[in-house]
Structures are given as structure tokens and as C-alpha cells.
C-alpha positions in Angstrom: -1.7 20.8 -12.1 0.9 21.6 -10.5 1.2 20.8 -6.2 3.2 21.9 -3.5 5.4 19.0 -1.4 3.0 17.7 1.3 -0.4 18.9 0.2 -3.1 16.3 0.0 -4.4 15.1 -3.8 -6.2 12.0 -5.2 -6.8 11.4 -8.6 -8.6 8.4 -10.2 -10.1 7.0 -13.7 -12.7 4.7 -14.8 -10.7 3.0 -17.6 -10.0 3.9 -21.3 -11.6 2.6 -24.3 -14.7 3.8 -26.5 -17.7 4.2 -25.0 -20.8 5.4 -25.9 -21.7 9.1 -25.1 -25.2 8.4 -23.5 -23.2 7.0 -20.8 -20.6 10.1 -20.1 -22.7 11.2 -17.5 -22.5 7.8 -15.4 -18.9 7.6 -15.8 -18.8 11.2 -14.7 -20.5 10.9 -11.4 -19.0 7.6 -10.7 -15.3 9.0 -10.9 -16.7 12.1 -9.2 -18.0 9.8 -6.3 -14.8 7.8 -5.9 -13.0 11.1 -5.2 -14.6 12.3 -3.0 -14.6 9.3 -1.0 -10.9 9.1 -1.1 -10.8 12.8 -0.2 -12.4 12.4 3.1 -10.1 10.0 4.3 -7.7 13.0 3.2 -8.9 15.3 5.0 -9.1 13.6 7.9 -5.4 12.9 7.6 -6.0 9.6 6.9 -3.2 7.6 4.7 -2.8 7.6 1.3 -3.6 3.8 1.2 -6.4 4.3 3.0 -7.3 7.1 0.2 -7.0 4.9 -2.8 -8.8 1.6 -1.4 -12.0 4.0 -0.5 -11.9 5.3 -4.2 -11.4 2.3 -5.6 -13.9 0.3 -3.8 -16.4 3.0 -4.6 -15.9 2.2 -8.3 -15.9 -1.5 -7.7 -19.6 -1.2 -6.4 -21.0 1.0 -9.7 -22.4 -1.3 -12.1 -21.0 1.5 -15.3 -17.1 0.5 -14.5 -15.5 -2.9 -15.1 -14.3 -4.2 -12.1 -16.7 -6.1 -9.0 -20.2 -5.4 -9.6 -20.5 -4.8 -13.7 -17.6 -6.6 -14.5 -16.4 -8.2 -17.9 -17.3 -11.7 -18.1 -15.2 -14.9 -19.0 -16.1 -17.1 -21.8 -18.3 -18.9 -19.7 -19.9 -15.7 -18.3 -19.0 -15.8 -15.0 -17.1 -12.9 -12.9 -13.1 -13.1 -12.4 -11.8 -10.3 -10.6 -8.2 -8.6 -10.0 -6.7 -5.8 -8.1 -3.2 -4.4 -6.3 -2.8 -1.9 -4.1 0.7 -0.8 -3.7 2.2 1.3 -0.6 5.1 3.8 -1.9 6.5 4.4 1.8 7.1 0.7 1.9 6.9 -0.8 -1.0 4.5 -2.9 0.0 2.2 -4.7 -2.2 -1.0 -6.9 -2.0 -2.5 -8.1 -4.7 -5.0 -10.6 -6.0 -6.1 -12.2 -9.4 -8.3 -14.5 -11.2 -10.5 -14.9 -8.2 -14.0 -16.1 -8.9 -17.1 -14.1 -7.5 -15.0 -11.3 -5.5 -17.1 -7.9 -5.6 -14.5 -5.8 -4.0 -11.1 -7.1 -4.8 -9.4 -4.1 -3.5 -10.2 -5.2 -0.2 -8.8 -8.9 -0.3 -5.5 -7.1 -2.1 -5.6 -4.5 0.8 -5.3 -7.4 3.5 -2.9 -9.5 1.6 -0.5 -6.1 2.3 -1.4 -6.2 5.7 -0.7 -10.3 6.0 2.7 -9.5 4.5 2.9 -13.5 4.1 2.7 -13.2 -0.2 2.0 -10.3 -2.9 -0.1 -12.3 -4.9 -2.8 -14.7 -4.4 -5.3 -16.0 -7.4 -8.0 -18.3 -8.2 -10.6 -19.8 -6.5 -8.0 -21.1 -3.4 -7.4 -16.9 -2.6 -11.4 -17.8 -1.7 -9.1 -19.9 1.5 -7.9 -16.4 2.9 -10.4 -14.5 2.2 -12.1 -16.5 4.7 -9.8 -16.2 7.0 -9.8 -12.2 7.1 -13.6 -12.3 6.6 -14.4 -11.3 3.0 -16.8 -13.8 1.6 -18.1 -14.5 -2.1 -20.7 -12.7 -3.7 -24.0 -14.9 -4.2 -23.2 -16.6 -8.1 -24.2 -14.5 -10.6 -24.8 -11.5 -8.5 -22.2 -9.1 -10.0 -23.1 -10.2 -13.9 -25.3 -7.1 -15.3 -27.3 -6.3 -18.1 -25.0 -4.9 -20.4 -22.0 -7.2 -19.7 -24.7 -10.3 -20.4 -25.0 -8.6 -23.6 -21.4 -7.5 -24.5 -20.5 -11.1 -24.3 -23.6 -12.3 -26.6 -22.3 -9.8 -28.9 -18.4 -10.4 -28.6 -16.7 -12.4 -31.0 -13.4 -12.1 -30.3 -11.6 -10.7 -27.7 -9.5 -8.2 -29.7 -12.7 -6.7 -31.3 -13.9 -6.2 -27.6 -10.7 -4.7 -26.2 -10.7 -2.0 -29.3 -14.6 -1.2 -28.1 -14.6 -0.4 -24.4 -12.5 -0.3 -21.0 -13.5 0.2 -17.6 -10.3 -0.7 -15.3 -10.6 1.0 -12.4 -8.1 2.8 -10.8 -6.9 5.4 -8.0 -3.4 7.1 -7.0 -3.5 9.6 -3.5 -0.5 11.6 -1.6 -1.2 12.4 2.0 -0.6 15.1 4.0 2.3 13.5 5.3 4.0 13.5 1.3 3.5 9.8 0.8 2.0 8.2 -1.9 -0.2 5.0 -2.7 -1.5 3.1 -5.8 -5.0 1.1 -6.7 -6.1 -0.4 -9.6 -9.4 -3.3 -9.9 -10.3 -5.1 -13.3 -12.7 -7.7 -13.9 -10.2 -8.1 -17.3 -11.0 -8.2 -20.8 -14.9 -9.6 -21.9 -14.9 -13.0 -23.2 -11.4 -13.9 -21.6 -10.7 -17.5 -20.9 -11.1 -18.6 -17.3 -7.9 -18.0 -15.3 -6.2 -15.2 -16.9 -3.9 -12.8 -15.1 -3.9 -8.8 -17.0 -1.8 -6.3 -15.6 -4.3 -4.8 -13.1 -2.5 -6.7 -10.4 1.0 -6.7 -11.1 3.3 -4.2 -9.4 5.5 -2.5 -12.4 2.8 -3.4 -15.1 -0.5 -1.8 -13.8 0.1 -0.5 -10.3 2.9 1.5 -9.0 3.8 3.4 -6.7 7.3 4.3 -4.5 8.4 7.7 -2.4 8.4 10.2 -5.8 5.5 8.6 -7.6 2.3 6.5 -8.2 0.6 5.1 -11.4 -2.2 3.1 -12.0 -2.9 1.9 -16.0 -5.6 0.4 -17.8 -6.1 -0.6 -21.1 -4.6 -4.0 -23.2 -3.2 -5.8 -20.4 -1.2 -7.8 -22.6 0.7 -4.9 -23.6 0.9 -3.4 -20.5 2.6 -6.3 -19.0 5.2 -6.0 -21.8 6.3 -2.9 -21.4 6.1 -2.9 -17.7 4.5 0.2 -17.7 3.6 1.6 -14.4 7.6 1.2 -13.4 9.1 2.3 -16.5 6.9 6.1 -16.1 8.9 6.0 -12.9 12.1 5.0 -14.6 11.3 7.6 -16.8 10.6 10.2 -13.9 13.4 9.4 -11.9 15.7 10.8 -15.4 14.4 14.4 -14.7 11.1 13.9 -16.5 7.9 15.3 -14.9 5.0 13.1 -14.4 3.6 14.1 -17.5 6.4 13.8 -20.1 7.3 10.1 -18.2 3.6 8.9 -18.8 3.5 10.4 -22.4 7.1 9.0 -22.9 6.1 5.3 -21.7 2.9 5.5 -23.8 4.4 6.2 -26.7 7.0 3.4 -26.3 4.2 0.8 -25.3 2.1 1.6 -29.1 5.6 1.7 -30.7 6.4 -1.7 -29.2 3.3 -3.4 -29.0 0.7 -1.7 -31.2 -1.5 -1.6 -28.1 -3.4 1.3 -26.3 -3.4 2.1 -22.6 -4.3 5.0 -20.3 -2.9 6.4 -17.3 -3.1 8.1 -14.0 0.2 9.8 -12.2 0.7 11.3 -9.2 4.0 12.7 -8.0 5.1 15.7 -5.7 4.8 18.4 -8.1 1.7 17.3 -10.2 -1.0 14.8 -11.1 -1.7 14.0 -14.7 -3.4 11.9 -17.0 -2.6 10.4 -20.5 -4.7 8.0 -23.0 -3.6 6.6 -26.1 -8.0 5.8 -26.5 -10.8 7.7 -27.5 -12.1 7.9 -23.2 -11.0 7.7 -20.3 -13.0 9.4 -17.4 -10.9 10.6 -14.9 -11.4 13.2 -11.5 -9.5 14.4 -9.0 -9.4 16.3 -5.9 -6.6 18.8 -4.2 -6.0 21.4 -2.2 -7.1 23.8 -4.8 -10.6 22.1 -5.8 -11.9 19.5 -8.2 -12.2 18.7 -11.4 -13.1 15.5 -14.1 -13.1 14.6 -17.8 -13.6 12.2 -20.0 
């Protein structure tokens, strides 16, 4: 769709994989409800930033996606969460990863941006500066559900799992004022061993975002991170590319490379698109022309 230079758009997605169709509904009005929460900011003529961190936190909160509340458990079935937010203006980044019992790790990324001390902070000693800007853990066990429980009685190996079903979350936004921001919050892949690290938060793999362009990605982290994808669509865009052909471009060079699948959101000056190598991917977005979602 295609945008004029300064007008206000968010777009986000609720990861890619193969889910079941009772649940296309959900999915629907939780990416539906994320958007419109980063569109008020928006309108307000509130930041970008501020735009993506709203959507994503939204999404973080519904038990249907796979990040904070509802996220994919660790061998031992407990909850290890990641996110990055990325500021294209600056450059800036915050990010977090591997931290145990964090429901809305968009927010500790957000303020280890605004700390400017580090980019990246994981583990349970993040849990140290979390204090210190007042986020605390959720009660243990608290942001296990239902279904995950059950995915990871039924999961055998982690590749079998990461074929069946997604759920990164994940948000890009340009302002009023023309810049642009990234999100993007996993609780990983299910049955992952404690401790490891996807793409979610790393700038260049899962998250991007600089003056001409923002990305956020989800789907096999390990193959993300391979093929650095979020920074090589913008590599690709900055060649004369539009958003579109970049993503498809960088797609098709992660399966050729890796085998793996991933999905993605972009956002530049003239457009917003999105691109999945998977079966799903439910995506909305709002802009100065209206609304609109898929899956």
C-alpha cells in the first residue's frame, strides 16, 4: 500500500507458522487490538517508538501469541522471554534476552534504550535492572497457559515444533514527523533449552530499523540470525528495491541458504508490506487511509 513521506502508519504481526483455523479469529482480534493501540499514540503525534512498544505490549499480554503471557516454554517448562526495540532516527537499540519470568519484555528493552549504558542485557541478572527502573517478575508460573503446558507434553523435538506453529510478536510504525521504529517479543521456540538467545532481540537479525526503513521477523531464529535478515531487507532496499521486493528478495535468500522459513513486516516511506515463507502469519495495520488484517 503505498504512503505518502510523513503520513502516520503502523503495521504488526503475530508470528508465522501453522496454526489451527479455529483460532484465526483470536489471532485476528489480537493483531487488530495491537494496532489500534499503536495508532493512538499516532494520532496523538506521539513517536514512532512510543507506537511500536504500545502494539507490542498489547500482544505480549494475549495469551493466543508467543511472547509474555502464553509464551513457549523451555525444556523445563518455565517462561524465557526476549525482545528489541530499535529507534531508526538514532539508531538506538535496547534489547533483552533469556530473561526468566518477564511478561512484557518490550518494556525492560524500551528502558535499556533509554539507559543508553548497553544494548543487550539477558538472563536472570537483567532481573538486577529491571529493578532498578521498576519492572518486577511475574509471580512463577503465572505466564505458563493451557495450551503451551500441552504443546510441550506433546513436543518431541524442537524442529518438529518450529515446522507446527509461531507466534513472535512484532510491530514497525512511522510518525508524523517521517521517522521510523521497530519491535519485536518472543518467548522463543517450545521446548528450547534454558538460556537460548533467537533473533527476536538482535538488531540486524530480527529487529531493524534506520531513517528509510523498519523490519521486524519471526520465524526459525536460527536461520534468521544467519542471514541477518532484518538488515540485509534494508541492504537490499537501500539498492533501489522497494520494501516489498527487498523482503521477498531476503526471504528467498534465507530458504536458499538455510532451508529455514521466516515471516516479515516492513515499513518504509512509500509502503508497508508483509511476506511469509509459512502457511500464517496474522498481520494488521493501520494508516492514513484505514485498516486492514490477514492471516
Amino acid at each position: 500500500m503505498q504512503a505518502r513521506r510523513g503520513a502516520k502508519a503502523i503495521l504488526v504481526h503475530g508470528g508465522c507458522g501453522l496454526v489451527s483455523a479455529e483460532r484465526y479469529d483470536r489471532l485476528r482480534a489480537g493483531v487488530r487490538a495491537a494496532a489500534e493501540a499503536g495508532n493512538a499514540i499516532l494520532d496523538a503525534d506521539g513517536d514512532a517508538l512510543d507506537a511500536v512498544v504500545a502494539a507490542v505490549r498489547v500482544l505480549e499480554d494475549d495469551p493466543e501469541f508467543n511472547a509474555g503471557t502464553g509464551a513457549a516454554l523451555t525444556r523445563e517448562g518455565t517462561v524465557e522471554t526476549d525482545a528489541s526495540v530499535m529507534d531508526g532516527d538514532s539508531r538506538r537499540v535496547g534489547a533483552v534476552a533469556a530473561v526468566p519470568d518477564l511478561g512484557n519484555a518490550v518494556l525492560l528493552a524500551r528502558a535499556v534504550l533509554e539507559a543508553g549504558e548497553h544494548v543487550l542485557l539477558v538472563g536472570p541478572a537483567a532481573w538486577q535492572f529491571a529493578h532498578e527502573v521498576g519492572i518486577t517478575p511475574a509471580p512463577p508460573g503465572s505466564l505458563v497457559t493451557p495450551r503451551q503446558r500441552q504443546r510441550l507434553q506433546e513436543a518431541h523435538t524442537v524442529e518438529r515444533e518450529r515446522e507446527r506453529e509461531g507466534g513472535t510478536v512484532g510491530a514497525v510504525a512511522r510518525d508524523r514527523r517521517g521517522r521510523l521504529a521497530a519491535a519485536t517479543s518472543t518467548g522463543g521456540t517450545m521446548r528450547k533449552r534454558s538460556g537460548r538467545v533467537g533473533d527476536s532481540p538482535i538488531p540486524g537479525a530480527g529487529t531493524w530499523a534506520d531513517r528509510e526503513i523498519a523490519v521486524s521477523c519471526t520465524g526459525d531464529g536460527e536461520a534468521i540470525l544467519r542471514v541477518a535478515l532484518a538488515r540485509t531487507i534494508s541492504a537490499y532496499a537501500a539498492t533501489g528495491m522497494t520494501a516489498r521486493e527487498a523482503t521477498a528478495a531476503a526471504l528467498a535468500e534465507l530458504r536458499r541458504l538455510t532451508g529455514g522459513t521466516a515471516g516479515v513486516i516492513v515499513l518504509d516511506h512509500s509502503e508497508h508490506a508483509f511476506v511469509t515463507l509459512s502457511a500464517t502469519m496474522p498481520v494488521a495495520w493501520i494508516d492514513d487511509t484505514g485498516a486492514g488484517d490477514a492471516i
